[in-house]
C-alpha positions as CSV (number, residue, x, y, z in Angstrom):
1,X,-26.7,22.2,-33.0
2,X,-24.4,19.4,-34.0
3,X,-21.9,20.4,-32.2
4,X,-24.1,20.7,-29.1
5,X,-25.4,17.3,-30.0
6,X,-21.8,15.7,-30.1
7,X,-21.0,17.6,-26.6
8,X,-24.2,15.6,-25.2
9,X,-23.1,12.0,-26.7
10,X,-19.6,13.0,-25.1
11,X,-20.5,13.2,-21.9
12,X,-23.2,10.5,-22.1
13,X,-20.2,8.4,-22.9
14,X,-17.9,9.5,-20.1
15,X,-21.1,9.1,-17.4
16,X,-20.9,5.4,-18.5
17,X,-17.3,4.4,-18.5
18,X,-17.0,6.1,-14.8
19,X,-20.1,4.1,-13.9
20,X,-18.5,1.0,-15.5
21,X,-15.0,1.5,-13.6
22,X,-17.0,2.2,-10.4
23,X,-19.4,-0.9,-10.8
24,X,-15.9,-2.7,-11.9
25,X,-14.0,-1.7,-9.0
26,X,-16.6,-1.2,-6.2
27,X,-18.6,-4.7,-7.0
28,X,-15.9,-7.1,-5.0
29,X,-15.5,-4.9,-1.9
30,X,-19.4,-4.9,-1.6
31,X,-19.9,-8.2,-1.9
32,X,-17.8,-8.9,0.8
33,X,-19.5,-6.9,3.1
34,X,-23.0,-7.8,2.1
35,X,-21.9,-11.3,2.4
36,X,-20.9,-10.8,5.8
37,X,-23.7,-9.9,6.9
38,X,-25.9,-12.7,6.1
39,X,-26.3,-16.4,7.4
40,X,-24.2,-18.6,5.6
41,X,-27.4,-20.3,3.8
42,X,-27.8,-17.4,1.9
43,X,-24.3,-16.5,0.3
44,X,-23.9,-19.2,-2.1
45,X,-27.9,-19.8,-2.2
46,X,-29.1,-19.9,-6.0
47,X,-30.4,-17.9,-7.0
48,X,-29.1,-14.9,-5.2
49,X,-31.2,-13.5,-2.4
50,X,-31.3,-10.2,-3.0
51,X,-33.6,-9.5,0.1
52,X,-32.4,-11.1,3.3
53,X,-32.4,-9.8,6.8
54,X,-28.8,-8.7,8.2
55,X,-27.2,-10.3,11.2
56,X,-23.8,-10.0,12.8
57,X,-23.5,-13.2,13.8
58,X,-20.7,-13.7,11.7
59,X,-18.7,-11.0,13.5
60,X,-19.7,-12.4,16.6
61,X,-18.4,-15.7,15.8
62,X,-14.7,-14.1,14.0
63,X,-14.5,-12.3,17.5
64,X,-15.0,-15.3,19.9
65,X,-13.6,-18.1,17.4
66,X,-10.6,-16.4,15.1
67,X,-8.8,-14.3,17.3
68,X,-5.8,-14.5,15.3
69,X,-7.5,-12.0,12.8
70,X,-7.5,-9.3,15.5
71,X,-3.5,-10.1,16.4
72,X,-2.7,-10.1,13.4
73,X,-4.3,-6.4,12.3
74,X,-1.8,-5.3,15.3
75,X,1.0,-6.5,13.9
76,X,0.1,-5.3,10.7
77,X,0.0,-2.0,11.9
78,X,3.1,-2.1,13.7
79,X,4.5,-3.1,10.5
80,X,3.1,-1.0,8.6
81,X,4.2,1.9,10.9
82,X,7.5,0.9,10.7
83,X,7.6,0.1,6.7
84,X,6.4,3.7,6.6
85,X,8.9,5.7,8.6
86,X,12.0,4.2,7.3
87,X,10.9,3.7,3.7
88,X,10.0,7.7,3.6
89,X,13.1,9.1,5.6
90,X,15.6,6.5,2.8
91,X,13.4,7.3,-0.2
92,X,13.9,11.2,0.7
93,X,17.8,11.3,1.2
94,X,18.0,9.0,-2.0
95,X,15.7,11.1,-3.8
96,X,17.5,14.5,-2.7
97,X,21.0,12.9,-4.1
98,X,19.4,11.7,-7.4
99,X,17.7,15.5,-7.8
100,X,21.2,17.4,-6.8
101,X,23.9,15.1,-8.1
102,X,25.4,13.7,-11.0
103,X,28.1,10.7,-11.4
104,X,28.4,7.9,-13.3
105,X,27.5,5.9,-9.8
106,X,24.4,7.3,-9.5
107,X,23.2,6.4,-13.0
108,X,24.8,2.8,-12.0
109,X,22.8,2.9,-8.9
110,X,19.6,4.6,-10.6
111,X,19.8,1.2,-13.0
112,X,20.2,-1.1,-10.2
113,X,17.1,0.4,-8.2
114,X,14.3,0.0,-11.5
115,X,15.8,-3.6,-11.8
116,X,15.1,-4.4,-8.2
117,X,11.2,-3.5,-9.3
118,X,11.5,-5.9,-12.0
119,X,12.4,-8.9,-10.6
120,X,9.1,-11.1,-9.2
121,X,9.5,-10.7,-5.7
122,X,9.7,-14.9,-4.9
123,X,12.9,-14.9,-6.9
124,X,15.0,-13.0,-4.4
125,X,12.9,-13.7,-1.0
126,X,13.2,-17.8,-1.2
127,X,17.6,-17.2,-1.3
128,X,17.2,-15.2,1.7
129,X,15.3,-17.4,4.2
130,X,18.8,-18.9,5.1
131,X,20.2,-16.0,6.1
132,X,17.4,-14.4,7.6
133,X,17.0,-18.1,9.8
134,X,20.6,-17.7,10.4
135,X,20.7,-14.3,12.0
136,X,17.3,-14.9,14.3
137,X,15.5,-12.6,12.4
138,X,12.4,-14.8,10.8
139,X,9.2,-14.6,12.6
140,X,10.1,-10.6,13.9
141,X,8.5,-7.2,13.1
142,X,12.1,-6.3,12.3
143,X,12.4,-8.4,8.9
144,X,9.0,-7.4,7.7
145,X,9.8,-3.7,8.1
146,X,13.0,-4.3,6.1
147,X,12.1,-6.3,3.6
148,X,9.1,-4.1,2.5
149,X,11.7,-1.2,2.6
150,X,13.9,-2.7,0.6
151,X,11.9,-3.5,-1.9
152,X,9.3,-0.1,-1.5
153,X,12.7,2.2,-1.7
154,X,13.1,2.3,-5.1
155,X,9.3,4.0,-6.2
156,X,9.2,6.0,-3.3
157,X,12.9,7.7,-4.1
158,X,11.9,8.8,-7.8
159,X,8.3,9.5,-6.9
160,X,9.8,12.0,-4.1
161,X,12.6,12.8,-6.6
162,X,9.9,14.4,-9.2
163,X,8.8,16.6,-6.6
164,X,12.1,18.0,-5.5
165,X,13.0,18.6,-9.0
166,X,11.0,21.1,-9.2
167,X,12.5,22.7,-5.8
168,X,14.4,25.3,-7.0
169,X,18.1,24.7,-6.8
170,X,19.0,28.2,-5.9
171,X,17.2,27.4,-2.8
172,X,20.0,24.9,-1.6
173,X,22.9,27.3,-2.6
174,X,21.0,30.5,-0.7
175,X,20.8,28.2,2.5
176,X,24.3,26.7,2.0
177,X,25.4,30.5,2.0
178,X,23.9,31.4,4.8
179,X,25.9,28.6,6.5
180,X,23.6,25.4,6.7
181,X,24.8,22.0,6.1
182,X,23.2,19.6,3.4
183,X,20.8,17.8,6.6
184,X,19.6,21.3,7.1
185,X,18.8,22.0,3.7
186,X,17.0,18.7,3.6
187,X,15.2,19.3,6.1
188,X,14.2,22.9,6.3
189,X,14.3,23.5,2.8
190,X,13.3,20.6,0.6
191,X,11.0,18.5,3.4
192,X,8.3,21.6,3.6
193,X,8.4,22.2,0.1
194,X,8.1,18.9,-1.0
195,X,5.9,17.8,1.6
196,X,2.9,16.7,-0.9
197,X,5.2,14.4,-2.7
198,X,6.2,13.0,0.7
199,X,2.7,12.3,2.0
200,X,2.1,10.9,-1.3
201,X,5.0,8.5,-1.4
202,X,4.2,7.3,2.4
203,X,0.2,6.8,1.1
204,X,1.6,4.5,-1.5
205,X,3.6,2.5,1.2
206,X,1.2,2.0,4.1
207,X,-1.6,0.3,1.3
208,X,1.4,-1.7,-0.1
209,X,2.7,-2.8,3.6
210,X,-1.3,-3.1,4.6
211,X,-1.4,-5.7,2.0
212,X,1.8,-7.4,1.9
213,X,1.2,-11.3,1.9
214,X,4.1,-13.1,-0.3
215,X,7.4,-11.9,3.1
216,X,4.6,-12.6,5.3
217,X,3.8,-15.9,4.3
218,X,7.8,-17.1,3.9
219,X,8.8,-15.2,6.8
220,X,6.6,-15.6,9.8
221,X,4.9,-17.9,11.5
222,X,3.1,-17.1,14.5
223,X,4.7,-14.1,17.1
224,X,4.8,-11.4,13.8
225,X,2.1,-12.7,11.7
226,X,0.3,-10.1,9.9
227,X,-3.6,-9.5,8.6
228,X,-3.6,-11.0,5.3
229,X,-1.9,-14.3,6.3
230,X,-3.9,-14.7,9.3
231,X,-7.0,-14.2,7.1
232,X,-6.0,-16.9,4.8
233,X,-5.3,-19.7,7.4
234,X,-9.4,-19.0,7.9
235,X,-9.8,-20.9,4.7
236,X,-7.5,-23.9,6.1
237,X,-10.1,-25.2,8.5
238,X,-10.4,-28.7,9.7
239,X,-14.0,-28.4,10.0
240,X,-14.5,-26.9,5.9
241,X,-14.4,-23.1,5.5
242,X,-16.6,-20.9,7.2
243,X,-17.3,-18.4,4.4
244,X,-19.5,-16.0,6.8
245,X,-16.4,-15.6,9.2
246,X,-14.3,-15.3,6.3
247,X,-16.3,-12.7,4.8
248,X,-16.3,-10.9,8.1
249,X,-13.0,-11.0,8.3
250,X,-12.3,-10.0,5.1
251,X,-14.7,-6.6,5.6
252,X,-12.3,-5.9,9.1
253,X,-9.1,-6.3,7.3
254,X,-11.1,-3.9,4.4
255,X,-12.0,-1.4,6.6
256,X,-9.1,0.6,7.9
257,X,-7.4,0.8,4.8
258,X,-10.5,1.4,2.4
259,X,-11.1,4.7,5.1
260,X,-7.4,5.9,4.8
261,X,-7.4,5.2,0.9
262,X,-10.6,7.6,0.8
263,X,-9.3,10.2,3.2
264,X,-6.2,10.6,1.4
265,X,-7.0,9.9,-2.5
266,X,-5.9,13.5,-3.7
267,X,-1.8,12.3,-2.3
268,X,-2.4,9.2,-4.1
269,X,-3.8,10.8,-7.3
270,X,-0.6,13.5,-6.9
271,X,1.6,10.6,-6.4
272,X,0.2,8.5,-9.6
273,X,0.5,11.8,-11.7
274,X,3.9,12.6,-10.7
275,X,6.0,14.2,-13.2
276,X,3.1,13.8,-16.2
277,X,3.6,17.5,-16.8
278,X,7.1,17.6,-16.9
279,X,8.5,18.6,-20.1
């Protein structure tokens, strides 16, 4: 009976904490949307209307007054696209050397790659404006998709190297004998095995590149600017901010990204849980 008793408080107490990390988590994102939908009377009023009757208006207005929002989702999915592709195909040949090999340079390079995710991102992107303004390069798709690589690479590679640790080895050597190179091995051996650690690893990068504001901000200015920056210029209005249009959007920039985060949570929870059961 006690025991049955404790069971009961148990899961009494795990019913609330979910609740509490869903009320926690889920509060901001509906917010925004419920503030989007209402005159802008009625977001700040005091105290809260809790009853109001929806209108759109707010879209209406981001669509025919803040255009920028709309060119700046586009680029954000070109870069993001881009970010994506290269990040995965590097992350996966790094990750496949780290698995296989062993050298003294690897360990060096291992070292090197964690410190890169260590360092505040502002202290190595102000150094290189220069060069970036020197080669041409500021204000392109190009830089973006680099930059986030660059600095994505390093996760990515020992996320996707836990996975193909557990590939075994044997595998390679049978394929080697058989007469395939090391490309072939990669990718008719490891890439289908290790496809759930890829997928994960490429979750993780679109939501970071989706995101992305601190390159953005130092590195474009109008031709590649993305979502997030464009969104924040809304608050730099002559005429005082328009908290309706920023709230709407806020909930468009949400939207895409919130649907792919749902539609792909079990990657993301294999990719946050990588290598937890290793012993």
């Amino acid at each position: 009976m006690a025991k049955r008793k404790s069971l009961r408080i148990s899961s009494l107490f795990k019913a609330l904490a979910m609740l509490a990390v869903c009320v926690w988590s889920g509060l901001p994102i509906a917010l925004i949307f419920i503030s989007s939908l209402k005159l802008p009377r009625d977001i700040f009023a005091s105290p809260p209307s809790l009853f109001f009757t929806p209108t759109f208006d707010n879209y209406a207005r981001l669509w025919a007054e803040a255009g920028n929002i709309f060119q700046g989702l586009f680029n954000s999915l070109i870069v993001t696209i881009g970010t994506m592709s290269l990040a995965v195909l590097v992350s996966l040949l790094a990750a496949y050397a780290y698995s296989r090999y062993r050298s003294r340079w690897l360990s060096v390079s291992a070292f090197f790659l964690i410190a890169i995710r260590l360092i505040p991102p502002i202290v190595i992107t102000i150094p290189l404006f220069p060069a970036v303004n020197a080669l041409g390069l500021n204000d392109t798709h190009f830089i973006l998709i680099i930059l986030y690589t660059a600095f994505f690479v390093s996760l990515g590679t020992f996320v996707m190297r836990t996975f193909i640790d557990q590939i075994p080895r044997e595998l390679d050597e049978a394929a080697i004998i058989d007469g395939a190179s090391r490309l072939q091995v990669i990718s008719k051996v490891i890439l289908p095995l290790s496809a759930q650690g890829i997928v994960a690893v490429a979750v993780f990068i679109i939501v970071y590149a989706w995101n992305e504001f601190l390159f953005a901000f130092i590195f474009t200015s109008s031709f590649a600017k993305t979502a997030p920056l464009a969104l924040a210029e809304l608050n730099d209005s002559f005429d005082g901010v328009q908290w309706g249009v920023v709230f709407a959007a806020a909930s468009v920039q949400l939207v895409p990204i919130l649907l792919f985060i749902i539609m792909t949570q079990k990657y993301l929870v294999a990719g946050l849980t990588a290598g937890a059961t290793k012993g």
